[in-house]
N, C-alpha and C positions, 0 to 999 in steps of 0.2 A: 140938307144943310143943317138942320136942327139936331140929328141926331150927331152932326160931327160937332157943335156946338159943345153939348151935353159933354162930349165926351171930352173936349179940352178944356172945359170948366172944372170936370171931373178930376180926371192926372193934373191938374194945377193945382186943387183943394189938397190933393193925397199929397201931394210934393210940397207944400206948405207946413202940413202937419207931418212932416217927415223931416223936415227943414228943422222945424222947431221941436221938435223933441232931440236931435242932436245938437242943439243946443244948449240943450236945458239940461243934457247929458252928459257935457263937458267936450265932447268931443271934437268943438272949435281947437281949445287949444292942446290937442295931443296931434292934429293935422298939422295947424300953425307950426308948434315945433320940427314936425317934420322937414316940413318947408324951408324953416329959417336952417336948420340942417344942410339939406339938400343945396340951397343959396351957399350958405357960405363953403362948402366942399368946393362945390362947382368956381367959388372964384379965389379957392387956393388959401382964407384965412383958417376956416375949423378945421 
């Protein structure tokens, strides 16, 4: 059980610091754009 511990402590540490370098990369809002793209297609205004 310790060693499955380790290991989802581990992939959460790496997935934090993956998190925050797209971040801090900008690449929140080149996704967001997407999105709000995709939204408005889908309900017929963009």
């Amino acid at each position: 059980m310790n060693k499955r511990r380790l290991l989802f402590f581990g992939f959460l540490f790496l997935s934090l610091i993956l998190i925050t370098l797209g971040l801090l990369g900008g690449e929140f809002r080149v996704v967001w754009q997407k999105a709000v793209t995709v939204c408005l297609e889908c309900i017929g205004i963009g």
